[in-house]
N, C-alpha and C positions, 0 to 999 in steps of 0.2 A: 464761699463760706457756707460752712453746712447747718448752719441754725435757721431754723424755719422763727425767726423771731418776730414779734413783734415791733414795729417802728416807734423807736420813740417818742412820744407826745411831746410838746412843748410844755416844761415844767412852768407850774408859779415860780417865782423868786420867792428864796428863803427870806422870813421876816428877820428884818435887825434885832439881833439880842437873844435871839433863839442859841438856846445851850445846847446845842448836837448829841453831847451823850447823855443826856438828859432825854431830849427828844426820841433818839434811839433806843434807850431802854423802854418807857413809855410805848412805840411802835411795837416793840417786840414782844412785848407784854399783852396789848392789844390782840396782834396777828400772831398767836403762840406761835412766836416763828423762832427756830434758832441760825445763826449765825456763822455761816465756818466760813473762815479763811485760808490760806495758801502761807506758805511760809513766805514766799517772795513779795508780801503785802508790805507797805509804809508800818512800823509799829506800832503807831497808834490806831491801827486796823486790829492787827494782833492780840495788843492787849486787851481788846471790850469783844473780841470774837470769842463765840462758846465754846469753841473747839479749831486749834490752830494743826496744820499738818502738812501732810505731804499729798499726793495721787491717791496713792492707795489707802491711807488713813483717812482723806477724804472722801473717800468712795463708802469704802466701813461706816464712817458716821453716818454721810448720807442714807446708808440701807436700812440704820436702826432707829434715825430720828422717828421719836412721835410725834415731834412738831407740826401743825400745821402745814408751815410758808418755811420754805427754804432762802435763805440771803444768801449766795454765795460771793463773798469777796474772792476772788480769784480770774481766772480765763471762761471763754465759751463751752472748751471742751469741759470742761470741770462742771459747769453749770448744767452742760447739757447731761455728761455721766449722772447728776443727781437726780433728772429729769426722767433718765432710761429708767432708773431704780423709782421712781416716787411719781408715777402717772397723775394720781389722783391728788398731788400736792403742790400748790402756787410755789415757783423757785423762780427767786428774782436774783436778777445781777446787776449790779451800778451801773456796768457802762457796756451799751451795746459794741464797742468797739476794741472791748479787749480778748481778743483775739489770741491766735499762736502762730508764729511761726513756721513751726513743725505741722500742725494743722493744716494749715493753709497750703503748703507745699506740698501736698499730696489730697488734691482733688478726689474725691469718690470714684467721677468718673473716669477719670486718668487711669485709678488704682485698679476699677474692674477692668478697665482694654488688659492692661498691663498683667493682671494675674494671668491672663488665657494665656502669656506664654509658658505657664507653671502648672500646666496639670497634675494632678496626683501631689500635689505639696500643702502644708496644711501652713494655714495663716493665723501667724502671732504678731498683733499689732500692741506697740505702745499705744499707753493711754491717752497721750499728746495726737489727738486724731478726731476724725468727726464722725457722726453717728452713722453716716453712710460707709465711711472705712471699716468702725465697727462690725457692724451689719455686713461687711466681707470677710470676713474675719472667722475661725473657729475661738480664741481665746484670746484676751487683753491681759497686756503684763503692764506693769511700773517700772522703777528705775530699783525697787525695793526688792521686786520677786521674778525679771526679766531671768533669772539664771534659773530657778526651781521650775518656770514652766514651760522652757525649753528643753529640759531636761527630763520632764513628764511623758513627753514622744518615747515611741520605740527610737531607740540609737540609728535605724535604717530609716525613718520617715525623715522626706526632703522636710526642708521649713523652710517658708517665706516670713523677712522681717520685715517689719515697716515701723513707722516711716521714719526714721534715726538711723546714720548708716553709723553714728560712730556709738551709739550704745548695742546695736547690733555686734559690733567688731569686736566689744569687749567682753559680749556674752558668748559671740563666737572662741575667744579666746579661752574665755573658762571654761566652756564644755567642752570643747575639744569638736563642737558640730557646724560644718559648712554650714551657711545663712543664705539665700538669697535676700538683699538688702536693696529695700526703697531707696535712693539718693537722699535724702531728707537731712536735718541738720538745725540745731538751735543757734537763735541769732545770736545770744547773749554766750553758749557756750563754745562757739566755733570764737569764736575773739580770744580765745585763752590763748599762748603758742608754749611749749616748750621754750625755747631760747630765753623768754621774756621772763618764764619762770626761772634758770639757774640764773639770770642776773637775779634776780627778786632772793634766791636762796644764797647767794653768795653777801648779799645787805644784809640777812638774816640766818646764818647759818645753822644755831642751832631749834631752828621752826622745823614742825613736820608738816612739808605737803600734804593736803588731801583734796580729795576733787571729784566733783561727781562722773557717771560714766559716760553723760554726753561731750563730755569733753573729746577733743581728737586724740590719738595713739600716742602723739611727742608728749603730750600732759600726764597721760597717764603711767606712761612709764617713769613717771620722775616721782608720782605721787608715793608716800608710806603710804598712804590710807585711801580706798575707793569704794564710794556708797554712795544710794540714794540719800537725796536732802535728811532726810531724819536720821542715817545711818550718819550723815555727816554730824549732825547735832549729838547722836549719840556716843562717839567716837571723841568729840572733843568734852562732855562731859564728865565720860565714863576712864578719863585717864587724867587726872590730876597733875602726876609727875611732869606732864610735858607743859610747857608754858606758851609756848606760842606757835602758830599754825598759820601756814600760810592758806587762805580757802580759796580753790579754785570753783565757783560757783555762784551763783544770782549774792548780790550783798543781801538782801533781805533776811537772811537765815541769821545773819551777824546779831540781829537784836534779841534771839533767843540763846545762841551762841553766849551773849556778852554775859546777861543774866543769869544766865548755870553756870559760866565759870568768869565772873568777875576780874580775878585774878589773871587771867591770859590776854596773852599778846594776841589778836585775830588781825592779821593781813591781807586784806583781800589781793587778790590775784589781780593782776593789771591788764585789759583787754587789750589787743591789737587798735583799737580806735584811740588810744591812746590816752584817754583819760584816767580819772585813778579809781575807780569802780565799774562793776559789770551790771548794770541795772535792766530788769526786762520791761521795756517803754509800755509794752501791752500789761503788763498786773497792775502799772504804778498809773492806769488810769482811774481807778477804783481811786477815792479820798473819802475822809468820814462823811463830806459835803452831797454827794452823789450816793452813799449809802443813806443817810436819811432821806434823802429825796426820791429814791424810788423804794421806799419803804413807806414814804409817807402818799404817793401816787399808785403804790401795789404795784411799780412795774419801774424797765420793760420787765416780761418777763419770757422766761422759755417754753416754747411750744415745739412739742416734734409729732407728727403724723401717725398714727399709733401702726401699722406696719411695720414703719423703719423701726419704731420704737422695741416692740416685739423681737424685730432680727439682728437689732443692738443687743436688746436685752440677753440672749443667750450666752454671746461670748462672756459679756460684764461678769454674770451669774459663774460661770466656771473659774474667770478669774478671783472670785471671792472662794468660790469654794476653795481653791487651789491654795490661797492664802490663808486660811482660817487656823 
């Protein structure tokens, strides 16, 4: 894990009777701290967070907040991205243990052996990555702007992906440019299958598939629609006519989904594990319970080394500009 974190303290116990969003606004008021979430949060995370989003929109808010103290309900990498942008400002996260998968499968160390087989190739990391990946890195994309900053190379420079082989495959698809691609792979997204999807559309014939681009290759090609989380939010918004969608992606999205279009059918996609949602076990550690609790304790929070911090920051920095 590439958080230089601090260890958890042993909390007090919450007093009985204590009103949590009560409590929470009160802290936040306090510690002018703002609040961002992840769309993949529980929704009553969502609803009391100052600002709900995606990677990239989380990253943007991060770089403009005036806030003191940073909460982020979300993963490590997320937390730690606000930390690269926001040196001089306390960024707390509930739960030392919510992690990424994607992250994690692609060690720092691993990733530098591993580039020395790729000289001369320039390194575009997803943002699902740790600050030491980062830091090997020339630029950071999302699932939002993976295709525009691939695309930013001359047409003749190699490019190394990391660490997602199957959103690599799909931006290799779109550009028309070889990738060398990390093996890497989300828990929650690798569970989708094709197969599982034309039974699910043949229940529901007239749903349009959408699905985001970590999915693997048999999903995607079944999908009408492919976007990052927000692109997925804004797709089933921004089209009325259609009533119901099958989504291949984290359920979490579903509670802002349900909200802007009331009216529609939202089917989540059935994972390979066989139950009847796709839920990411590492966001849904975060509860309102552990957001007051390390709001009212000031921690854990995120600490990185300010070197890594510096050779993170660069790529971050271009992936904003790239996106602006």
């Amino acid at each position: 894990m590439s958080l230089p974190l601090a260890s958890a303290p042993k909390s007090a116990p919450i007093p009985q009777g204590v009103s949590l969003l009560e409590e929470i606004a009160r802290l936040k008021k306090s510690l002018n701290a703002v609040i961002l979430a992840h769309y993949y949060q529980d929704g009553e995370i969502q609803d009391l967070a100052d600002f709900v989003g995606d990677s990239l929109q989380l990253s943007q808010a991060a770089a403009k907040t005036q806030a003191d103290t940073i909460v982020f309900c979300g993963v490590h990498f997320m937390a730690e991205t606000a930390k690269i942008l926001n040196p001089n400002k306390a960024v707390l996260i509930p739960d030392l243990d919510a992690g990424c998968s994607l992250a994690d499968r692609c060690p720092g160390d691993q990733f530098a052996a591993w580039l020395k087989q790729y000289p001369g190739h320039k390194v575009v990391s997803y943002i699902n990555c740790s600050a030491e990946v980062k830091a090997l890195s020339d630029v950071i994309c999302t699932s939002s702007n993976a295709e525009k900053i691939v695309r930013s190379f001359p047409r003749e420079q190699p490019i190394v992906f990391a660490p997602d082989r199957h959103l690599g495959a799909w931006v290799e698809k779109q550009t028309g440019r070889p990738l060398v691609k990390w093996p890497g792979f989300c828990v929650v997204h690798e569970q989708f299958t094709g197969r599982q999807l034309l039974r699910l559309k043949a229940q529901h014939p007239s749903a349009q598939i959408i699905a985001h681009p970590e999915c693997e290759e048999s999903v995607l090609d079944l999908a009408d629609y492919i976007g990052s989380t927000r692109g997925l939010l804004d797709h089933v918004s921004k089209n009325p006519q259609q009533k119901a969608f099958i989504v291949a992606t984290e359920v979490g999205i579903l509670h802002l989904m349900q909200k802007a279009r009331p009216d529609a059918e939202l089917i989540p996609a059935p994972p390979s594990s066989g139950c009847n949602c796709a839920i990411c076990p590492y966001m849904r550690l975060n509860s309102l319970e552990k957001l007051y609790v390390c709001m009212r304790d000031r921690g854990p929070s995120v600490t990185l080394a300010e070197d890594l911090r510096l050779r993170a920051l660069k790529p971050v920095q271009r992936m904003l500009e790239l996106s602006a």
